[in-house]
ROFI-204283 format. One record per residue (C-alpha): chain; x, y, z. Coordinates in pm, 1 decimal, padded with zeros to 6 digits. Each point is the difference from the previous one (the first is absolute). Layout:
// ROFI-204283
<node "A" <X Y Z>> ...
//
This chain:
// ROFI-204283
<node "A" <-00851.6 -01530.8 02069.7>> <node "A" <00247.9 00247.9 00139.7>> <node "A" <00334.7 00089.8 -00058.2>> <node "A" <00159.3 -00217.0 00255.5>> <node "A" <-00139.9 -00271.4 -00166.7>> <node "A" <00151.1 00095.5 -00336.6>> <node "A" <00327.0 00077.1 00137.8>> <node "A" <00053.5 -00354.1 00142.7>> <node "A" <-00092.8 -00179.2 -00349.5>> <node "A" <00248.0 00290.8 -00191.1>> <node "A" <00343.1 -00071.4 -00050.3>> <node "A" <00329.1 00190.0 00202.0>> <node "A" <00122.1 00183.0 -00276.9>> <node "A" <00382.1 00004.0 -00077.5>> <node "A" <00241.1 00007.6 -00302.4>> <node "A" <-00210.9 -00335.7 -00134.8>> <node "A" <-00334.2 00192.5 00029.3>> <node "A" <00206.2 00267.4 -00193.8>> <node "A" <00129.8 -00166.6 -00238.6>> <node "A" <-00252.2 -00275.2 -00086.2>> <node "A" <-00356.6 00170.3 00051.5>> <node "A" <00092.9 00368.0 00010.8>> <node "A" <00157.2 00045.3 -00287.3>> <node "A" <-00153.6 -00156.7 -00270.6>> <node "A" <-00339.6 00122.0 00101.0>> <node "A" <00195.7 00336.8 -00030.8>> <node "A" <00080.2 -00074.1 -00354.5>> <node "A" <-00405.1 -00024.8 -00076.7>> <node "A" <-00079.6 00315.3 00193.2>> <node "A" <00289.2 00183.5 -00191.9>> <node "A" <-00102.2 -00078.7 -00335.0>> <node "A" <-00377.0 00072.0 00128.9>> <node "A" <00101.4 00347.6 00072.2>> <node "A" <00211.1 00032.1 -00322.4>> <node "A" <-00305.6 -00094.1 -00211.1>> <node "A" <-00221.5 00201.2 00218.8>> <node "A" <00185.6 00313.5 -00071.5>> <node "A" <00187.7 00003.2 -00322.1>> <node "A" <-00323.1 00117.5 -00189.7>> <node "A" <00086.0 00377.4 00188.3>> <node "A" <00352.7 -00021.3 -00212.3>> <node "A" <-00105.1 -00156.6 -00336.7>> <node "A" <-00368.2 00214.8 00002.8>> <node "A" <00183.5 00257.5 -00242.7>> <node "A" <00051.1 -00297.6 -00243.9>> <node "A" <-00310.5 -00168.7 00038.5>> <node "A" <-00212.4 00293.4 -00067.1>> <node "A" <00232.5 00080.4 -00296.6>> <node "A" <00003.9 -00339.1 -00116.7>> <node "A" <-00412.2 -00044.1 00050.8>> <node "A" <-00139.7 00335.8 00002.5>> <node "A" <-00110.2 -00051.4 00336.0>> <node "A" <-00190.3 00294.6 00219.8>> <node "A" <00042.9 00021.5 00351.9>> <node "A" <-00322.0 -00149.0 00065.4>> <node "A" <00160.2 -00327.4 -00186.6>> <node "A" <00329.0 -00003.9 00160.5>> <node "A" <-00192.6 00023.7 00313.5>> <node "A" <-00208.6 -00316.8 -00040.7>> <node "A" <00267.4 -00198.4 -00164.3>> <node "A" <00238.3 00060.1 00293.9>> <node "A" <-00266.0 -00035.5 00236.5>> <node "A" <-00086.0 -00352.8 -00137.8>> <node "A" <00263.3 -00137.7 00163.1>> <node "A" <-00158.2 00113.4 00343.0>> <node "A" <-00398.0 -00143.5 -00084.5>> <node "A" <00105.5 -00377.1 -00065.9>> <node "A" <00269.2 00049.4 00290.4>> <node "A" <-00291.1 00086.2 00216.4>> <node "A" <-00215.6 -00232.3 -00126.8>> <node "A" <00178.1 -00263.0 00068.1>> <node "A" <00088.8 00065.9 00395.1>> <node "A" <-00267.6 -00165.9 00166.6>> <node "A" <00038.4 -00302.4 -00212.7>> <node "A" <00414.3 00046.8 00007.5>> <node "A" <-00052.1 -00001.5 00437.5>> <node "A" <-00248.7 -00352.3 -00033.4>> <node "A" <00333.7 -00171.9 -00198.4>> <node "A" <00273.4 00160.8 00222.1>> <node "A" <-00199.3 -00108.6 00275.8>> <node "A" <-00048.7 -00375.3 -00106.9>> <node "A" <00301.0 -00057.0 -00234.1>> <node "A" <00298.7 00224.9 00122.8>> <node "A" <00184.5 00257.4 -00148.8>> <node "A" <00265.6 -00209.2 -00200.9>> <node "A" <-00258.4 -00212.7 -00211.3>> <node "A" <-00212.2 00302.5 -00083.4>> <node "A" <00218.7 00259.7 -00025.2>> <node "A" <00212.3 -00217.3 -00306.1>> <node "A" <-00306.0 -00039.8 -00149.0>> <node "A" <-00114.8 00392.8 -00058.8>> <node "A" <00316.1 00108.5 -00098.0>> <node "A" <-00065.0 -00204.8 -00298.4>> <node "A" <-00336.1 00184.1 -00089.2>> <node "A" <00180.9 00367.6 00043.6>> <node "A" <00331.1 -00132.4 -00286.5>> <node "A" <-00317.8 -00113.4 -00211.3>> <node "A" <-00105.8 00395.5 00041.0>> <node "A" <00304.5 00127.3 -00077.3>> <node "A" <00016.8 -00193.7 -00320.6>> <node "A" <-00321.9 00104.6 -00107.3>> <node "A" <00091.5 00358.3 00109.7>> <node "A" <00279.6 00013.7 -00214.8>> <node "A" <-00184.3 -00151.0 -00292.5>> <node "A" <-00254.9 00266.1 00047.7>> <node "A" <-00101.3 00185.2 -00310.3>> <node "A" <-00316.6 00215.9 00179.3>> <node "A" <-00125.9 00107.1 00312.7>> <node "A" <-00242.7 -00264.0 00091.5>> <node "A" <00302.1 -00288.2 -00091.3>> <node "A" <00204.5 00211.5 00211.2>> <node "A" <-00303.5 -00014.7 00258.4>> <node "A" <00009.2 -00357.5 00029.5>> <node "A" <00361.6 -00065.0 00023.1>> <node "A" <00030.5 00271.2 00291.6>> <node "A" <-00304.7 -00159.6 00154.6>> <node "A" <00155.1 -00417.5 -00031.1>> <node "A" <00331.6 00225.1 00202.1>> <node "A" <-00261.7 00127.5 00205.7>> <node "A" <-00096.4 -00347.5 00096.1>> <node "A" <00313.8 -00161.1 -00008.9>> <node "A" <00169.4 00219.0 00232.0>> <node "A" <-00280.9 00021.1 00251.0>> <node "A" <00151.1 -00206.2 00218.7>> <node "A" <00340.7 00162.7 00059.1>> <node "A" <-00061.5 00207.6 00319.0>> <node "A" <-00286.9 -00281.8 00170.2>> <node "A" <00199.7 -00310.8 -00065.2>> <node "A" <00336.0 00146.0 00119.9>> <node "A" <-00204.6 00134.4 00316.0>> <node "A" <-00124.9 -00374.8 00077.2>> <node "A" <00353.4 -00141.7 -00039.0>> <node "A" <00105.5 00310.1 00237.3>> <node "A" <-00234.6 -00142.9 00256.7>> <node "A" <00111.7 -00365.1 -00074.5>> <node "A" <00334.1 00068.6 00026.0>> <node "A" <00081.3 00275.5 00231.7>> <node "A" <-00108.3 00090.1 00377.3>> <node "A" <-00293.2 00187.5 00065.0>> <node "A" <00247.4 00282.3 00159.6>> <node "A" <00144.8 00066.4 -00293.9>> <node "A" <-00221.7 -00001.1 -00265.2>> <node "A" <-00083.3 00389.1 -00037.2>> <node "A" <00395.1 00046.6 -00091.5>> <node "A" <00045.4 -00334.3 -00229.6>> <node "A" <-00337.3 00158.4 -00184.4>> <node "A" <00150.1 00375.4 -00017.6>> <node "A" <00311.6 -00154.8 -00129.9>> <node "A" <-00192.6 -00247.6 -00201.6>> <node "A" <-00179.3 00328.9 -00166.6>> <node "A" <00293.2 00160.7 -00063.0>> <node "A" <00085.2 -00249.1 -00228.8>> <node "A" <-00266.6 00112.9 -00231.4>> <node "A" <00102.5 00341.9 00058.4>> <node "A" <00344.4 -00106.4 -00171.6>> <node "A" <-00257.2 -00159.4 -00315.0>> <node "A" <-00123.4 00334.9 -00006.1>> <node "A" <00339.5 00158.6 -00004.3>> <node "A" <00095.4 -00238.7 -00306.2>> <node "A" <-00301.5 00095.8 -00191.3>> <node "A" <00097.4 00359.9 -00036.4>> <node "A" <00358.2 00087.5 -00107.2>> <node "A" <00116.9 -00352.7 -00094.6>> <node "A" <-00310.8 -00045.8 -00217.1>> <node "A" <00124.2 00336.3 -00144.7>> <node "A" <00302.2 -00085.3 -00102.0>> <node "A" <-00083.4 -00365.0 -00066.2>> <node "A" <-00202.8 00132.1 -00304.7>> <node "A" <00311.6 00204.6 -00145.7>> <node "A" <00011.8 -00372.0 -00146.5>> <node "A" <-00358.6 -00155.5 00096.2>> <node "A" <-00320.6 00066.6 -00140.5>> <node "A" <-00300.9 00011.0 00300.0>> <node "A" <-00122.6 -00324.9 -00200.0>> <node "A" <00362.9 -00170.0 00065.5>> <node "A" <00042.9 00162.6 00304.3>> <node "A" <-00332.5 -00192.5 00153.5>> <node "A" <00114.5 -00369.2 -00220.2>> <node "A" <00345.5 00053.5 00266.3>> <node "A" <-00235.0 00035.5 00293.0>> <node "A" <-00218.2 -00286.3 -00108.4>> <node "A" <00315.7 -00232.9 00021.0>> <node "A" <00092.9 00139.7 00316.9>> <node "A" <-00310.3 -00099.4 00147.3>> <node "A" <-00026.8 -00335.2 -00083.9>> <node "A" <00362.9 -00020.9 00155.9>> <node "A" <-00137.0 00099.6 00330.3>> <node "A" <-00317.2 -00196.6 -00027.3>> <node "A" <00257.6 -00308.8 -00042.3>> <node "A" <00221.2 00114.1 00260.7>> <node "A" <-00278.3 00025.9 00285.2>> <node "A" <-00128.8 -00370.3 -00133.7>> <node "A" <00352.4 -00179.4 00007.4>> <node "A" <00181.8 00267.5 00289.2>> <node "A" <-00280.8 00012.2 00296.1>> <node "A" <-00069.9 -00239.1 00235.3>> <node "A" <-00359.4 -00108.8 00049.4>> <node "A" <-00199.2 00105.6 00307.8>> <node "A" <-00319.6 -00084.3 00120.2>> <node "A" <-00249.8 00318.7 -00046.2>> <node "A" <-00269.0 -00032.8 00279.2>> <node "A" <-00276.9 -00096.0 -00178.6>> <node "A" <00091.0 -00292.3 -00199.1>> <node "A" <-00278.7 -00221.1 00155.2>> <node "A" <-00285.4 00269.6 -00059.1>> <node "A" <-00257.0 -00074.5 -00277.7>> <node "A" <-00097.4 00275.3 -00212.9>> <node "A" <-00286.0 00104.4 00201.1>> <node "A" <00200.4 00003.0 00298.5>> <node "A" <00251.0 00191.8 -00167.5>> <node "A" <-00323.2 00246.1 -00121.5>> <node "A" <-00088.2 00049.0 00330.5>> <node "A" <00325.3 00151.6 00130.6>> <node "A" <00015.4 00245.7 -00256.8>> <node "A" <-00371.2 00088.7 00129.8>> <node "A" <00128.3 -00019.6 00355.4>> <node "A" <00268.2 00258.8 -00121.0>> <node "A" <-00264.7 00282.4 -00196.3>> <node "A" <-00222.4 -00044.8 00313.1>> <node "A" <00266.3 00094.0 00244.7>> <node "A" <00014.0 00340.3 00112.1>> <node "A" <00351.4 00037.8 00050.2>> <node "A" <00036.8 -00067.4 -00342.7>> <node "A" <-00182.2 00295.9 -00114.1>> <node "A" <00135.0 00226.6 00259.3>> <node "A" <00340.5 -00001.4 -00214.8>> <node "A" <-00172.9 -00106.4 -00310.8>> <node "A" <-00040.1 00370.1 -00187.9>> <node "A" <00273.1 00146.0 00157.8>> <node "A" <00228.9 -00300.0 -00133.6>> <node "A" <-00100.7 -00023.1 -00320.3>> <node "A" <-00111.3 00343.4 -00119.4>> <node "A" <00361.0 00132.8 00107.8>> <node "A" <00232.9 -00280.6 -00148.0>> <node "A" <-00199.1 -00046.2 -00310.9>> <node "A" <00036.1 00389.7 -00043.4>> <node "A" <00330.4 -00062.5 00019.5>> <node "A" <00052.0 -00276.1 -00204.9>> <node "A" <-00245.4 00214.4 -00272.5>> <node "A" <00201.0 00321.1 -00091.1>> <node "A" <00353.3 -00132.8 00077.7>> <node "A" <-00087.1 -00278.0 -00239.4>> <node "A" <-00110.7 00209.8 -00266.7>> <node "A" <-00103.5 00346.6 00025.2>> <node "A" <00310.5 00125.7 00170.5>> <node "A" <00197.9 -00057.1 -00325.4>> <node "A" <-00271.7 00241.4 -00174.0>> <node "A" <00031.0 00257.0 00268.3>> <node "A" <00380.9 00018.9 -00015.3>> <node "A" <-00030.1 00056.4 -00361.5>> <node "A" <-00334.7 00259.7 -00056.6>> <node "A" <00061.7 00185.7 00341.6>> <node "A" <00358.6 -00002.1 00123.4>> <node "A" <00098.7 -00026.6 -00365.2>> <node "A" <00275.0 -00293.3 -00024.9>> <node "A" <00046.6 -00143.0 -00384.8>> <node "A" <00043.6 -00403.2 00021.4>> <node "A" <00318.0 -00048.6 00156.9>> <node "A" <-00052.1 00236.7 00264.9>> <node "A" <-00340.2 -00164.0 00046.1>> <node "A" <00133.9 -00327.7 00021.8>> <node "A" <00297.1 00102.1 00286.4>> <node "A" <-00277.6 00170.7 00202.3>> <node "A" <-00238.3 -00279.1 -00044.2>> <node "A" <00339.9 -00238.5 00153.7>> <node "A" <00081.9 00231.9 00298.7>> <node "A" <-00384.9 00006.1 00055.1>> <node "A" <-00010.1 -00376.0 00007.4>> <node "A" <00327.7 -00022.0 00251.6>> <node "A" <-00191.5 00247.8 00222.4>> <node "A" <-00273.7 -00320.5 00047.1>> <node "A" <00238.1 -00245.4 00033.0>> <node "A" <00198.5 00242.7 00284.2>> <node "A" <-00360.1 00024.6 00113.6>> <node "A" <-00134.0 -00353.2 00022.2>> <node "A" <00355.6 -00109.0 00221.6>> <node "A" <-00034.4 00355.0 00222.6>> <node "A" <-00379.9 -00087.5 00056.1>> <node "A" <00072.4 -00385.8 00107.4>> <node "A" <00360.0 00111.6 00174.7>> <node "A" <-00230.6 00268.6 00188.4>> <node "A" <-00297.4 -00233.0 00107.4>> <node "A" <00246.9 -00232.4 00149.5>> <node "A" <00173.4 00255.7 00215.9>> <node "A" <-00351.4 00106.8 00044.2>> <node "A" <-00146.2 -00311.3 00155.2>> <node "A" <00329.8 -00096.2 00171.9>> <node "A" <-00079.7 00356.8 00214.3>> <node "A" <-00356.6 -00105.8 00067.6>> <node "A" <-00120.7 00229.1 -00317.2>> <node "A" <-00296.2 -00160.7 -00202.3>> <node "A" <-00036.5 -00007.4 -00347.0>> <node "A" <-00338.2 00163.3 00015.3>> <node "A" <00162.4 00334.4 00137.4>> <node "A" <00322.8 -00055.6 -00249.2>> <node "A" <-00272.7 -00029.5 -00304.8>> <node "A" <-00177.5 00319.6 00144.8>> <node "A" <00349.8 00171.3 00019.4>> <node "A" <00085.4 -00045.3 -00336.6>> <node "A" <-00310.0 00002.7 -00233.9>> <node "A" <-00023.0 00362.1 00057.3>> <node "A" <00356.2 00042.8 -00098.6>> <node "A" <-00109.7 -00148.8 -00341.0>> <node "A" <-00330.0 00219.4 -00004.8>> <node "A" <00276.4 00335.6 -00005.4>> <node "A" <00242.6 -00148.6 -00286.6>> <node "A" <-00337.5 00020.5 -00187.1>> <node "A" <-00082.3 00281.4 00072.9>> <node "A" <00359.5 00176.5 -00047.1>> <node "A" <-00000.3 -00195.6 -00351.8>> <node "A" <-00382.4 00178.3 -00087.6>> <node "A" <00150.0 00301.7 00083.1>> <node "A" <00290.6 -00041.6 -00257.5>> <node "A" <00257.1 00100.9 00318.5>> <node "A" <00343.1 -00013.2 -00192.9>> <node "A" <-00146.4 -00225.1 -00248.4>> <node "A" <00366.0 -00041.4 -00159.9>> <node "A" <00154.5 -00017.6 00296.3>> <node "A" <00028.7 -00380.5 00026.8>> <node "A" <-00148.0 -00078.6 00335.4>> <node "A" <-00373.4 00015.7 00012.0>> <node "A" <-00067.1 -00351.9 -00197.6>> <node "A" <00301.1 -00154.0 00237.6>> <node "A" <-00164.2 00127.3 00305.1>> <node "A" <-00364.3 -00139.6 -00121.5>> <node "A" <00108.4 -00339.1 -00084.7>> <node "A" <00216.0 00010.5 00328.5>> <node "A" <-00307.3 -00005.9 00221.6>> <node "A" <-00248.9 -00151.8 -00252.8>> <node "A" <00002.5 -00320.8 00171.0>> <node "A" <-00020.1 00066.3 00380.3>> <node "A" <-00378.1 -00194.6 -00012.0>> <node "A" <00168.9 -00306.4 -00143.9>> <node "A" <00024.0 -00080.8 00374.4>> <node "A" <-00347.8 -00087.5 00043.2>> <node "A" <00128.6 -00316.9 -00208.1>> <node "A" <00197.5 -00122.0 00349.1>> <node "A" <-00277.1 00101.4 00203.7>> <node "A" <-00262.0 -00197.8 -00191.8>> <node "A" <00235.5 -00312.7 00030.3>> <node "A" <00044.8 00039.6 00293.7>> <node "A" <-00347.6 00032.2 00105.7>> <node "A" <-00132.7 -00212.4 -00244.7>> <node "A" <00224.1 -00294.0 00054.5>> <node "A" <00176.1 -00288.1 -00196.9>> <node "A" <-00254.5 -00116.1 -00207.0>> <node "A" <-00189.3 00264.9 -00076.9>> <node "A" <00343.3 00246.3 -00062.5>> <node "A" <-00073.5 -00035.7 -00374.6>> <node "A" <-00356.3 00061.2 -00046.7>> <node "A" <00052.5 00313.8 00276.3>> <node "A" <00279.3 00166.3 -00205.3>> <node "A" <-00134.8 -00058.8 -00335.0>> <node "A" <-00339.6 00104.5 00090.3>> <node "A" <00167.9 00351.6 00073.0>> <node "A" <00242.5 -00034.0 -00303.5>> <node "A" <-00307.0 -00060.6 -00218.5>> <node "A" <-00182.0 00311.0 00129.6>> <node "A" <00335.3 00195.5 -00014.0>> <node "A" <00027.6 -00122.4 -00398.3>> <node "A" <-00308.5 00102.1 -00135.3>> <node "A" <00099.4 00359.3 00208.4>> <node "A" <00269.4 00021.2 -00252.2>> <node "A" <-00169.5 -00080.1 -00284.1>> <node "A" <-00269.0 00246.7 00076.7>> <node "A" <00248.3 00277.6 00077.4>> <node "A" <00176.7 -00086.7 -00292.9>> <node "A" <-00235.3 00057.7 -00279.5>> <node "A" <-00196.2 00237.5 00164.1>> <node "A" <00305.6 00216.4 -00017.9>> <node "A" <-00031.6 -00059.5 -00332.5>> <node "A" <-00334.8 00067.2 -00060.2>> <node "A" <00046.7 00355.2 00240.4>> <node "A" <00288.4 00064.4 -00294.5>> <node "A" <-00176.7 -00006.5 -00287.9>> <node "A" <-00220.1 00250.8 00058.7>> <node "A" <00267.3 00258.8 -00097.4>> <node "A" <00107.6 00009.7 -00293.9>> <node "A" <00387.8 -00119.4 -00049.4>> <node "A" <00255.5 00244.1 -00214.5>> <node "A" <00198.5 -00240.7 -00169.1>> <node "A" <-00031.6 -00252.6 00233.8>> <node "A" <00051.2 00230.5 00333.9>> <node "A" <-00267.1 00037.0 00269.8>> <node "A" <-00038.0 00335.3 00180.9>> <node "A" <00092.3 -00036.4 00348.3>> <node "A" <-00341.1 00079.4 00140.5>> <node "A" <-00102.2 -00321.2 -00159.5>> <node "A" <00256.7 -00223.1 00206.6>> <node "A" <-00115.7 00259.8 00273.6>> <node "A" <-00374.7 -00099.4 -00003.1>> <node "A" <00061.2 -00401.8 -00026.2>> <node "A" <00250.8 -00018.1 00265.7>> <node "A" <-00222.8 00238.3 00221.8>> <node "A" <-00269.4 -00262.0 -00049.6>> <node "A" <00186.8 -00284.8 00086.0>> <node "A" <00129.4 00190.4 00339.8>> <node "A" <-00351.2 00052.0 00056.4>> <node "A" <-00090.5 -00357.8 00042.7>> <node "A" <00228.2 -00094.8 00223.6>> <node "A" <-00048.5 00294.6 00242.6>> <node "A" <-00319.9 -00175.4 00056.5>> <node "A" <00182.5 -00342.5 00054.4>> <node "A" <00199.4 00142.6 00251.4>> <node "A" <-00305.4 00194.1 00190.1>> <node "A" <-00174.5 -00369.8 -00027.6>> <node "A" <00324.9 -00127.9 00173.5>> <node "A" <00013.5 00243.5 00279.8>> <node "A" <-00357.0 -00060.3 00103.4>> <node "A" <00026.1 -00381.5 00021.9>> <node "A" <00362.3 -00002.6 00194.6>> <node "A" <-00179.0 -00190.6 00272.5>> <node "A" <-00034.0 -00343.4 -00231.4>> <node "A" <00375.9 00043.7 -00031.6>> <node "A" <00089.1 -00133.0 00323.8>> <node "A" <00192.8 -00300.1 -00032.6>> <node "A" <-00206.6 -00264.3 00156.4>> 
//
C-alpha cells in the first residue's frame, strides 16, 4: 500500500485539523519531552538528595527510554487497529501514575520504576500524533505538519530547563513532578473528549494479521536502508540534550545552576527552531523536485560537526555549540514521512514505531553508557574532567559515523518506488 492510497483515506487539513487533532496530540508530545528532559535540570538535586553516581543517574534517566522502546512495536499493533485518540488517552494515564510514584520516590530503584511507568506512558506521544498526521492531513504536507508537530516538543524541552528552575525557587523536584502528573491527565482527557474519531487502517486485521505487517516492515529493505542512520542520530540527540548536556555545561564550560538551567532553555529553543526549519525546509525541498533522501544526507553531517565542535570544547561558554547541535539533531526524523509514505495507511503505525523503537533503545544505550564511560574518572566534588565527557561523546560520534557509511552504501533502496 502506497502513499497515494493513504493520501486519499487522510483528511485535508485546515484550522479543524488544527485545532481538534493537532493540538491536543501536541499537548502529549509536550509534556513527553518535558518529562524526558527535566532529569538534565533536577540531576544536581537528585544526586544530592540520593547519593546517586553517574552510573545511577544514567540508568534512572535512561529508564524512561527502555519501556518507551519496549513498548513500540506493540504501541504501532494498537495505533494501527484502534486509532490514535482511544490509545493515546489511555497511556497518558500510565506516565501521571509515573510521575506520582516519581515524586514519592525515596531511592533509586523507586525512582527507577516511576521514570520507567513515564517511560511507558509517554511512548506514544510522537507515533500516535504521526498516525493522526496521516489521518488528518494530505500526504503533501505531512513532512512540515511533522517538523512543526516536533517542534512542539522542542518547546517541552524549552519548559523543562529555566521554568523548572525557577519553578523550584518555590517547588521541590517531588512537587514539581505531582504538577506534571495533573497536567497529564488533563491532556489525556482532553484528546478523549476534544478529538474526533477516525478510522486507523487496520481495524478489521486480527492479531496475526496485524503480526505479519510488522514482519512485512523488519523484512523490507528500505526500511533498513534508513533504519541506523535514523535512529542512531536522533536517539543521540535525544540522549545528551536530555541529560548529559546539563552535566557538561556545569563540569566543562563551568555554569553554576541558574546559568545551567538558561543554557539548557536556549539549547532546547535551538530544537524547536530546528524541528520547524527541518519540516519548513523539506517542503520547499520537495516542492523544487528535492528528495528527502538527499535533504537527510545534507544535514546529518551538519549534526556530525556540532559534535565534533562540542568534543573539541570550541568556545565552550560561548552559548552556541549545544543550540547548533540540537538545531540539526533531528534532520533523520524525516525517514518517519518516508516510511508512511512508502509503507502506506495501515501499516503507517507499525512502520514508524518499528523505527521509533530501535531509535529508543539508541538513547537508552547512549545514555547510560555515557555514564558508565564517566565513572571511570574519578569526580572532584562532584565535577568530571573534561576528557571524560571527551571520551563518551567521542564514542557515541563513533557509532553513528558507521550509520551514516551504512546509509551511503544502500542509497539505491531509497528510491521512492
Amino acid at each position: 500500500m502506497t502513499g497515494p492510497q493513504a493520501a486519499s483515506r487522510g483528511g485535508a487539513g485546515g484550522w479543524q485539523a488544527v485545532v481538534l487533532v493537532f493540538m491536543p496530540f501536541a499537548g502529549g508530545y509536550f509534556l513527553s519531552y518535558l518529562f524526558r528532559s527535566v532529569n538534565a535540570v533536577i540531576s544536581g538535586r537528585l544526586t544530592d538528595d540520593l547519593g546517586l553516581s553517574a552510573t545511577d543517574l544514567g540508568l534512572l534517566t535512561a529508564a524512561y527510554f527502555l519501556t518507551f522502546a519496549a513498548f513500540q512495536i506493540p504501541l504501532g499493533m494498537l495505533l494501527d487497529r484502534f486509532g490514535p485518540r482511544r490509545v493515546q488517552s489511555v497511556l497518558l494515564l500510565f506516565a501521571a501514575a509515573g510521575a506520582v510514584l516519581f515524586a514519592y520516590g525515596d531511592s533509586r530503584d523507586t525512582l527507577l520504576l516511576g521514570r520507567a511507568l513515564i517511560g511507558l506512558g509517554v511512548a506514544g506521544g510522537l507515533m500516535a500524533s504521526f498516525k493522526a498526521i496521516v489521518l488528518w492531513f494530505p500526504e503533501a504536507r505531512w513532512p512540515l505538519v511533522n517538523g512543526a508537530f516536533v517542534a512542539m516538543g522542542g518547546l517541552g524541552a524549552m519548559a523543562a530547563t529555566q521554568p523548572v528552575e525557577l519553578a523550584m525557587h518555590a517547588l521541590s523536584w517531588r512537587e514539581v513532578f505531582l504538577v506534571l502528573a495533573g497536567l497529564t491527565v488533563l491532556v489525556a482527557l482532553t484528546i478523549r473528549l476534544v478529538v474526533p474519531e477516525r478510522e486507523g487502517g487496520a481495524a478489521r486485521q486480527t492479531a496475526k494479521q496485524q503480526l505479519r505487517g510488522v514482519a512485512e516492515v523488519f523484512r523490507s529493505g528500505y526500511f533498513w536502508a534508513l533504519a541506523p542512520v535514523t535512529c542512531l542520530t536522533v536517539s543521540a540527540g535525544m540522549a545528551l540534550q536530555g541529560l548529559w548536556a546539563g552535566p557538561w555545561l556545569r563540569d566543562v564550560a563551568g555554569f553554576d545552576e541558574a546559568g545551567m538551567a538558561s543554557q539548557l532553555f536556549v539549547i532546547a529553543a535551538g530544537l524547536t527552531v530546528g524541528s520547524l526549519m527541518i519540516g519548513v525546509t523539506a517542503d520547499l525541498a520537495q516542492r523544487a523536485g528535492i528528495s528527502l533522501i538527499r535533504v537527510i544526507g545534507i544535514g546529518v553531517p551538519l549534526f556530525f560537526l556540532a559534535q565534533i565542535l562540542i568534543i573539541l570544547e570550541v568556545a565552550p561558554r560561548g552559548g552556541w555549540l549545544w543550540p547548533f547541535f540540537t538545531l540539526t539533531s533531528n534532520v533523520a526524523m524525516l525517514a518517519y514521512p518516508l516510511y508512511s509514505s512508502h509503507f502506506g495507511l495501515a501499516l503507517s503505525g507499525r512502520a514508524n514505531t518499528a523505527i521509533n523503537m530501535l531509535a529508543f533503545f539508541a538513547a537508552f544505550g547512549y545514555q547510560a553508557a555515557v555514564g558508565v564511560i564517566l565513572d571511570f574518572w574519578e569526580p572532584v566534588e562532584g565535577v568530571f574532567p573534561a576528557e571524560a565527557y571527551q571520551s563518551a561523546f567521542m564514542a557515541c560520534l563513533a557509532v553513528q559515523l558507521l550509520a551514516f557509511g551504512w546509509f551511503l552504501l544502500r542509497l539505491p533502496r531509497l528510491r521512492k518506488p
